[in-house]
C-alpha positions in Angstrom: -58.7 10.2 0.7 -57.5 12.0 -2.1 -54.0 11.4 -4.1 -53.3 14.7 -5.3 -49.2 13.8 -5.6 -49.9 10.1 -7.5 -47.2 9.8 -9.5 -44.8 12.0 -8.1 -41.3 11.7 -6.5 -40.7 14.0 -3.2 -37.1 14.1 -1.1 -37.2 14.8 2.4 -34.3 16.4 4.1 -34.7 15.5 7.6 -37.8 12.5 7.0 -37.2 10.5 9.3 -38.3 11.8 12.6 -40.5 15.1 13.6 -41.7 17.3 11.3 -40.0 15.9 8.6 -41.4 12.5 9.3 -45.0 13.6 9.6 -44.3 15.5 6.0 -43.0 12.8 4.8 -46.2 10.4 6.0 -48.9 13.0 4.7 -47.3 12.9 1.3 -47.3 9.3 0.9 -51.0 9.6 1.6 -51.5 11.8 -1.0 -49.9 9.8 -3.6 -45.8 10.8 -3.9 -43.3 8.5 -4.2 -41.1 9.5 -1.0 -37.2 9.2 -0.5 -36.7 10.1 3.1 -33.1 11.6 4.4 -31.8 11.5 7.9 -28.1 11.0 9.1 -28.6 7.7 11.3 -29.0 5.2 8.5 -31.0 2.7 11.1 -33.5 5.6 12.3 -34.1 6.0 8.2 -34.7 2.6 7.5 -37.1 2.0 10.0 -39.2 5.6 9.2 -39.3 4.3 5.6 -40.2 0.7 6.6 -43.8 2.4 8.0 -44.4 4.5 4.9 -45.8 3.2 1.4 -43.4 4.0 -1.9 -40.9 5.4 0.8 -37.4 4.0 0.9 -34.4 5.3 3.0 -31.2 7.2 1.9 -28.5 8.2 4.8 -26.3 11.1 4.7 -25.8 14.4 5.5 -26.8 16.2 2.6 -24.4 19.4 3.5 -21.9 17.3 2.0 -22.1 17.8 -2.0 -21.9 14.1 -3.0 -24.6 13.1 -1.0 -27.0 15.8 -1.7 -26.6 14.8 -5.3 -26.8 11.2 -4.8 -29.9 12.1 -3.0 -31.8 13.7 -5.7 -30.4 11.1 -7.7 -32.1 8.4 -6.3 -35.4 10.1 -6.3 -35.2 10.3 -10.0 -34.1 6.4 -10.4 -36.7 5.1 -8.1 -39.6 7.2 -8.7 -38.4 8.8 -12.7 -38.6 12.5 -11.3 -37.9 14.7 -8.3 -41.1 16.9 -8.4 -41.2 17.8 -4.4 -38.2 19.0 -2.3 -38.4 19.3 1.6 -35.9 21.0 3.8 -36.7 19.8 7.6 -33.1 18.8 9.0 -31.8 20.3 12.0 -30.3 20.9 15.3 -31.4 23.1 18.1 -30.0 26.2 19.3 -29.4 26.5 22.8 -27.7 28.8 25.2 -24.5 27.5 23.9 -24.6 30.0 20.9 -24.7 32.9 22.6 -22.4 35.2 20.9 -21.0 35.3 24.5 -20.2 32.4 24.5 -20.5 30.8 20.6 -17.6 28.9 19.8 -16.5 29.3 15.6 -17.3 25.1 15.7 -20.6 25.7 17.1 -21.4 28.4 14.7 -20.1 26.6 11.2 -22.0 23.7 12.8 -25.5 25.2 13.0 -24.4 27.0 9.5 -24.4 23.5 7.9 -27.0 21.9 9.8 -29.7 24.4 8.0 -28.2 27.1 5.4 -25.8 24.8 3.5 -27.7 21.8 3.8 -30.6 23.4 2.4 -28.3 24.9 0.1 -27.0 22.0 -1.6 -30.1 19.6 -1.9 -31.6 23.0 -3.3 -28.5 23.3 -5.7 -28.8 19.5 -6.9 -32.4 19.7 -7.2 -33.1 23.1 -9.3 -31.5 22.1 -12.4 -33.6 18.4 -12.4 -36.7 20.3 -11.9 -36.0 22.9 -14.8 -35.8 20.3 -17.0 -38.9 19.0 -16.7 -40.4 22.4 -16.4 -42.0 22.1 -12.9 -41.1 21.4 -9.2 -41.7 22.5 -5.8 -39.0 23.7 -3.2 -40.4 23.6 0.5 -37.6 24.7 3.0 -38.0 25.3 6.4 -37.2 28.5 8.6 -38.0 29.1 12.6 -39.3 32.2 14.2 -36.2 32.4 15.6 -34.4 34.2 12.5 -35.6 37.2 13.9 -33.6 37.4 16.7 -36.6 36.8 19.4 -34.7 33.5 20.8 -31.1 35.0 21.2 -28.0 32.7 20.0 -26.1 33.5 16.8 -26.0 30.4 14.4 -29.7 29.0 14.2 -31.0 32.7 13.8 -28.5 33.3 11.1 -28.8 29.9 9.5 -32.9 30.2 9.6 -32.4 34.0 8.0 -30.1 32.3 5.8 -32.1 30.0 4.4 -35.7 32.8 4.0 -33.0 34.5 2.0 -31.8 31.9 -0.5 -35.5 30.3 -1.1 -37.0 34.1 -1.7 -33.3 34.3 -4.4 -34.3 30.6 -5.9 -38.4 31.4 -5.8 -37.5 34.5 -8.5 -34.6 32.8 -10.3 -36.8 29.7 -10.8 -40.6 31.3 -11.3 -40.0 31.8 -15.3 -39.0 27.7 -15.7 -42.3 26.7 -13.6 -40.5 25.7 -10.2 -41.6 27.2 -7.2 -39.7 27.8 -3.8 -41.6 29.0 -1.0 -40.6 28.9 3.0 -42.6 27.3 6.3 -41.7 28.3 9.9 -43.2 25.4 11.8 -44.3 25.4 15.6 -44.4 22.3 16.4 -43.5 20.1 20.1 -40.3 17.7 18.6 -37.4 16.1 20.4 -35.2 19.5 19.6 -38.5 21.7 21.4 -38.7 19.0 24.7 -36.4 18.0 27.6 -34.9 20.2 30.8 -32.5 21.7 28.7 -35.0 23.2 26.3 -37.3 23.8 28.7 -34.4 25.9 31.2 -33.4 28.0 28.0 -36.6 28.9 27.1 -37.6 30.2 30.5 -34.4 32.6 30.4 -34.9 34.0 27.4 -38.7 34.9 29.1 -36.4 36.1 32.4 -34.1 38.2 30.1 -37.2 40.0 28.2 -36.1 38.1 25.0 -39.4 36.2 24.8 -42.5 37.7 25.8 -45.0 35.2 28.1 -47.1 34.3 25.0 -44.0 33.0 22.8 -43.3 31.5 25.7 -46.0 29.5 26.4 -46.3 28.9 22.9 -42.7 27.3 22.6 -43.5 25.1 25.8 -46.6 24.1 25.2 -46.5 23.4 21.2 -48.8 21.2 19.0 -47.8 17.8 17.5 -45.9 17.5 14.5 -48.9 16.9 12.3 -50.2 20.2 12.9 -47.5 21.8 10.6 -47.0 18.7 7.4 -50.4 19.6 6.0 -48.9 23.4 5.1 -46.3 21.7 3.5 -48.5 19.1 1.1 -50.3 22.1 0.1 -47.4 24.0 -1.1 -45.8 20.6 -2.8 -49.5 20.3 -4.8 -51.3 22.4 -7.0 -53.6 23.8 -5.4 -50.2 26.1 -4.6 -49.3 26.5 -8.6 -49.0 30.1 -8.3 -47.3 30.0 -4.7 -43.7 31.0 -4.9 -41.8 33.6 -2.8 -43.3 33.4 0.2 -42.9 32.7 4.0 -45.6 31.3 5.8 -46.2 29.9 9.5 -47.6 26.7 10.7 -48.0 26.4 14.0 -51.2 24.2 15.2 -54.1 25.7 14.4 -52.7 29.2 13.2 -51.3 29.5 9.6 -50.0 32.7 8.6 -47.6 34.5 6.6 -45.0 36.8 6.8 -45.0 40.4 5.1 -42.2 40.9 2.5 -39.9 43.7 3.9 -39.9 46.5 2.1 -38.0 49.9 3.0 -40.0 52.1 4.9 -38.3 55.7 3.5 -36.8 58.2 6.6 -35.7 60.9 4.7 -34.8 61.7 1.1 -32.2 64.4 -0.7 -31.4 64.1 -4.8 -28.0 63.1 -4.7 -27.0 65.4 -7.9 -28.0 68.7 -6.5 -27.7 67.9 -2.5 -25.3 67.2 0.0 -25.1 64.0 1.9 -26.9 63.8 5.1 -24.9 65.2 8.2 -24.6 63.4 10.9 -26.5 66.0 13.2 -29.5 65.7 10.5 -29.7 61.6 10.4 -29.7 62.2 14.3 -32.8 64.4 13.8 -34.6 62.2 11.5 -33.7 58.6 13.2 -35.0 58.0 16.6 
């Protein structure tokens, strides 16, 4: 097999079981040197224990310090931090309804995927300036566009598209790259009675229509998604940055960047606004 990464340091954010443990495994392969991140310190040392050049490093990287330390240790133990993955979380269930959401629920979702990402993304950006290369591979859901309901995994996921599209321009003139994956993929957060009960009432509530939801019910192992993710941390992706893809078994795709579709247009220095009667005409 090839070793494309040989050489190189990686950090994964959420390594040590499902997709972030199959990202983790496929990079290894291919050569990197792989710190893997997950909150239970036992669960991380046995994920690392099964991986070549991987070693284990607890925490929960939404807290500063240990997003830091984090990136830190990927530099002492392998001398760089050339690959950054972003695959913690927690599920959103019917909890988060914003019927029902509590502010603690909401902050807690927040953390789990916008600030975590955040911070390792904050720690890791000025390392990988430095040495004039990098690649940033965070990790977004379907779900941020509202088709799953809830309130702080869809904000949290659109959170996060948001602030790797922000880093992928900031960062394209130093050489680092930042691009986005929204994985399908059957884990312990997509399994169970619970996730199987919410799923089939956001089908009964028109939310989901019946191919998401076989899709969501019925979705591939793990390894389906992590070889999307080695491409983007190699170079056959050296002129990847800014974008949103999906990996979801078999299908890979990507998302269109939004761009304003104009609905009507008046030269502000020799027209009046817009009346309301007139927007009401021209928006239906």
């Amino acid at each position: 097999m090839s070793r494309p990464l040989t050489g190189r340091g990686a950090v994964v954010v959420g390594g040590t079981r499902g997709i972030g443990l199959a990202v983790a495994q496929l990079l290894a392969e291919q050569g990197a040197g792989v710190v893997l991140n997950g909150r239970d310190p036992d669960t991380a040392k046995l994920a690392a224990a099964a991986i070549p050049r991987a070693l284990a490093h607890a925490g929960s990287p939404s807290d500063p310090e240990v997003a830091d330390a984090l990136i830190d240790r990927c530099i002492n133990e392998f001398g760089r931090i050339d690959i950054l993955v972003n695959c913690a979380g927690t599920p959103g269930l019917a909890g988060e309804s914003i019927l029902t959401v509590t502010s603690k629920l909401f902050h807690d979702l927040i953390d789990a995927h916008l600030v975590t990402t955040f911070e390792t993304c904050r720690a890791a950006a000025p390392k990988m300036v430095e040495q004039g290369s990098g690649s940033i591979i965070n990790t977004s859901s379907f779900a941020y566009r509202g088709d799953y309901g809830g309130t702080g995994y869809p904000a949290g996921k659109g959170g996060v598209n948001g602030l790797t599209l922000a880093i992928a321009a900031e960062l394209k003139e130093h050489g680092v790259r930042a691009n986005v994956v929204c994985p399908g993929a059957k884990t312990r957060l997509s399994t169970g009675s619970e996730y199987e009960t919410h799923i089939a009432e956001l089908n009964r509530r028109g939310l989901l229509d019946d191919g998401s939801t076989q899709a969501a019910l019925d979705a591939p192992p793990a390894e389906y998604a992590a070889p999307t993710y080695a491409y983007l941390a190699g170079d056959l992706a050296k002129d990847v940055t800014g974008q949103i893809f999906i990996a979801a078994g078999g299908f890979v795709g990507r998302f269109d960047r939004q761009t304003p579709a104009i609905i009507g247009y008046r030269d502000h220095s020799d027209a009046p606004p817009w009346t309301v009667e007139e927007l009401g005409d021209l928006i239906r």
